[in-house]
C-alpha positions as CSV (number, residue, x, y, z in Angstrom):
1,X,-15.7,8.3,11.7
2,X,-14.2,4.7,12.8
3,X,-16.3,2.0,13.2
4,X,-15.5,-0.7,15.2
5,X,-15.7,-3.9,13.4
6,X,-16.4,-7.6,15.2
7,X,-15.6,-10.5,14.1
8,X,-18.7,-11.5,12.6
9,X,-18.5,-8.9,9.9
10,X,-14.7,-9.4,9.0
11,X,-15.8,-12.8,8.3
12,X,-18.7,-12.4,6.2
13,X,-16.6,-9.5,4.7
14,X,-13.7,-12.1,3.9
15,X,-16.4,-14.5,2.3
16,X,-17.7,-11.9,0.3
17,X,-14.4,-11.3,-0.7
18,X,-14.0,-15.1,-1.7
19,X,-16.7,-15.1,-3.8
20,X,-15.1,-13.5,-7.4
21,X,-18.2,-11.4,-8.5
22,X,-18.4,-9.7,-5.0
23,X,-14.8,-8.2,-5.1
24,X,-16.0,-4.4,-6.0
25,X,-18.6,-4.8,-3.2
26,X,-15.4,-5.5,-0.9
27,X,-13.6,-2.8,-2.1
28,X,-16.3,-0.4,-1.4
29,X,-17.0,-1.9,2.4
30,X,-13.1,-1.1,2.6
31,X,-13.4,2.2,1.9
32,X,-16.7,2.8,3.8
33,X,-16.0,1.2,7.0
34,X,-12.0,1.5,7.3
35,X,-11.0,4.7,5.7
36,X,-12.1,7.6,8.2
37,X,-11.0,10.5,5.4
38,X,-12.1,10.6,1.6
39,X,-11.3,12.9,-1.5
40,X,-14.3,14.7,-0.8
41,X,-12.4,16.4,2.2
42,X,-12.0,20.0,2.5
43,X,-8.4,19.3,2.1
44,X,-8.7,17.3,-1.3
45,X,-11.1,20.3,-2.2
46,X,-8.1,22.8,-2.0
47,X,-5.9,19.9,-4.2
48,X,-4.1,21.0,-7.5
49,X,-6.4,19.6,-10.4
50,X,-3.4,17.7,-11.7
51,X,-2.6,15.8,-8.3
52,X,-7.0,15.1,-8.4
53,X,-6.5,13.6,-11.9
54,X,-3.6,11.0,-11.2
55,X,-4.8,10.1,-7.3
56,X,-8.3,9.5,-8.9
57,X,-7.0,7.8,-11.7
58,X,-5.9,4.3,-9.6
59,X,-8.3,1.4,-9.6
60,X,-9.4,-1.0,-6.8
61,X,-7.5,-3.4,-8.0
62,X,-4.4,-1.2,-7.8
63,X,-5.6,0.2,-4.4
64,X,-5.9,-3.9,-3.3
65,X,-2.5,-5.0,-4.7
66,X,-1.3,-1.4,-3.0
67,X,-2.4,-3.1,0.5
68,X,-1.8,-6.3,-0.3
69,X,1.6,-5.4,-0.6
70,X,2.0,-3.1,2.8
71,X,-0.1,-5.8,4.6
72,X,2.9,-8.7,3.7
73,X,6.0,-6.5,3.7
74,X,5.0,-4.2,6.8
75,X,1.9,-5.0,7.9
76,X,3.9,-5.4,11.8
77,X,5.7,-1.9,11.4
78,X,4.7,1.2,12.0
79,X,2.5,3.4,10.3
80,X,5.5,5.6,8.8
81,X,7.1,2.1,7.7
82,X,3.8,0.8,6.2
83,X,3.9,3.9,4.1
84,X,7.6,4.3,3.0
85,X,7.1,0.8,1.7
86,X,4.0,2.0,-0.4
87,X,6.2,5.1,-1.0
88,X,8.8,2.7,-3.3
89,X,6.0,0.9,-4.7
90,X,4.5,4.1,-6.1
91,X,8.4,6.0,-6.8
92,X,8.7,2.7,-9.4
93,X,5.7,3.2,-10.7
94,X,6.9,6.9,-11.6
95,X,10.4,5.1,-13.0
96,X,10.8,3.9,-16.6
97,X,12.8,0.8,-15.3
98,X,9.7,-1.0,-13.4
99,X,6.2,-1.0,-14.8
100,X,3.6,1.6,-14.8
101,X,1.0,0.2,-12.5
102,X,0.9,-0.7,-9.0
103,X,-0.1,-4.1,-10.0
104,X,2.7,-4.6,-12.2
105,X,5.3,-3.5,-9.8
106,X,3.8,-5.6,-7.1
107,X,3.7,-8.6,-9.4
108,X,6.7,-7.9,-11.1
109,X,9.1,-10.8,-11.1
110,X,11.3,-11.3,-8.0
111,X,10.7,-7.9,-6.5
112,X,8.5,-8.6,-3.6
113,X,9.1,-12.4,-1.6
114,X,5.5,-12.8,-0.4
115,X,4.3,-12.6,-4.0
116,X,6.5,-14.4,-5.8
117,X,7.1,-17.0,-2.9
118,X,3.4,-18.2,-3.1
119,X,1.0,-19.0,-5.9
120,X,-0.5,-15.5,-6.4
121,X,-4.1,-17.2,-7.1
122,X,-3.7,-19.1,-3.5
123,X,-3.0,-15.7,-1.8
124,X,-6.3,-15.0,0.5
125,X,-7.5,-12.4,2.4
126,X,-4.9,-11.6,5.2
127,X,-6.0,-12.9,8.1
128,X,-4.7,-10.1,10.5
129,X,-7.7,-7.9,10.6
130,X,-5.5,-5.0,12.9
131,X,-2.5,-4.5,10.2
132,X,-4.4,-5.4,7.2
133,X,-6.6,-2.3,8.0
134,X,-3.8,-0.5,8.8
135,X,-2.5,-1.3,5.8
136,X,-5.7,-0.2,3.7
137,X,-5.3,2.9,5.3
138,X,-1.8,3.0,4.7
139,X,-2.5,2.2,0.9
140,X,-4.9,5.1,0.9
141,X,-2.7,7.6,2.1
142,X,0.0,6.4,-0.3
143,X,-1.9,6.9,-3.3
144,X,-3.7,9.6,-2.4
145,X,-2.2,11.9,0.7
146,X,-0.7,14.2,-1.6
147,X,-4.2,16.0,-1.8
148,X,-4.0,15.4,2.3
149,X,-1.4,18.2,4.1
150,X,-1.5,16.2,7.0
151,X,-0.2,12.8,5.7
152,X,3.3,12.2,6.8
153,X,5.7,10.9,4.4
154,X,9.3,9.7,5.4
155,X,10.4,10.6,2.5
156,X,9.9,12.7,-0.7
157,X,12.8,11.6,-2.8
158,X,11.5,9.9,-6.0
159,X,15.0,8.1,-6.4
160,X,14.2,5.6,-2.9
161,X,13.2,2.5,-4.8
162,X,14.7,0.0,-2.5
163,X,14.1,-1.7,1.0
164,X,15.2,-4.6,2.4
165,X,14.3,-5.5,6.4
166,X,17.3,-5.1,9.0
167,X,18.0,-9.0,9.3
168,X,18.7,-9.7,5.9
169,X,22.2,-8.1,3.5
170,X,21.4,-8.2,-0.1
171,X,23.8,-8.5,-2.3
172,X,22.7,-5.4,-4.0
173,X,22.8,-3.2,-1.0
174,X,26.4,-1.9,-1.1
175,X,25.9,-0.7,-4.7
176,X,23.3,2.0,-3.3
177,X,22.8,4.7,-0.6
178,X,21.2,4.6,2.7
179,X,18.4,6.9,2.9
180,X,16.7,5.9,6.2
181,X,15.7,3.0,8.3
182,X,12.4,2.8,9.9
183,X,11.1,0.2,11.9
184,X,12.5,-3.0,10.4
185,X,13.2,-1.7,6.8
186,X,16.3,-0.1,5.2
187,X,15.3,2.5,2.5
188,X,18.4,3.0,-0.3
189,X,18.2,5.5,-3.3
């Protein structure tokens, strides 16, 4: 089911957001207005118990950084691009060389601009209402479309931890191996 969601209730959603004891509450009107698929699908029914245990084992905070993240590095591209990025996020958490949590990748020091670029406690709600619920939905079916046959992923190769968009030439890019480009990203393993 979508709903379609006016103005006045992104805004009274954003300042419910704001408010620090509410954040759980926002969460959950994330999920129930924006994500038109849940766990309790006949598809997530048929799920491998070990895939249920890790999918169900993320937090909202994890799932919020998760979006936060697609919603500032691809929240313009396209749905495939919004969850390749996710896709790295999640491959490093699965790597002993970045931390374990999405959080902690997210956050982790110079790895994403937008985070380290601002003052992470100055960050707000993004103000894009179109890509930042795509990119909820993007989040959701990076951290849990495994248990979902018909989530697309670009790629399935745990070794693609690296992205950089087309208009930039990191210095680190020659050391790895194209994997794919879509949209305005560059994926290297």
């Amino acid at each position: 089911m979508r709903l379609i969601v006016d103005n006045r209730l992104f805004d009274a959603i954003q300042h419910v957001y704001n408010h620090s004891t509410f954040r759980i509450f926002f969460l959950v009107v994330v999920f129930a207005l924006f994500v038109d698929s849940c766990v309790a699908s006949s598809n997530a029914a048929e799920a491998p118990a070990e895939n249920a245990e890790v999918a169900l084992s993320y937090t909202d905070e994890e799932f919020l950084c998760m979006s936060r993240n697609i919603y500032y590095e691809a929240g313009r591209e396209p749905h495939l691009g919004m969850i390749a990025v996710g896709q790295v996020v999640m491959n490093r958490v699965r790597d002993t060389r970045y931390p374990f949590t999405i959080c902690g990748v997210v956050e982790d020091d110079r790895q994403f601009s937008w985070y380290n670029d601002n003052n992470s406690a100055t960050i707000a709600l993004p103000k894009n209402r179109k890509s930042w619920i795509a990119s909820t939905r993007a989040a959701y079916d990076v951290i849990y479309g495994d248990m979902d046959p018909e989530v697309e992923f670009p790629f399935r190769d745990l070794n693609v931890l690296w992205y950089h968009a087309d208009y930039v030439e990191p210095y680190w890019a020659a050391s790895k191996t194209v994997v794919v480009k879509i949209g305005h990203h560059i994926f290297y393993k």
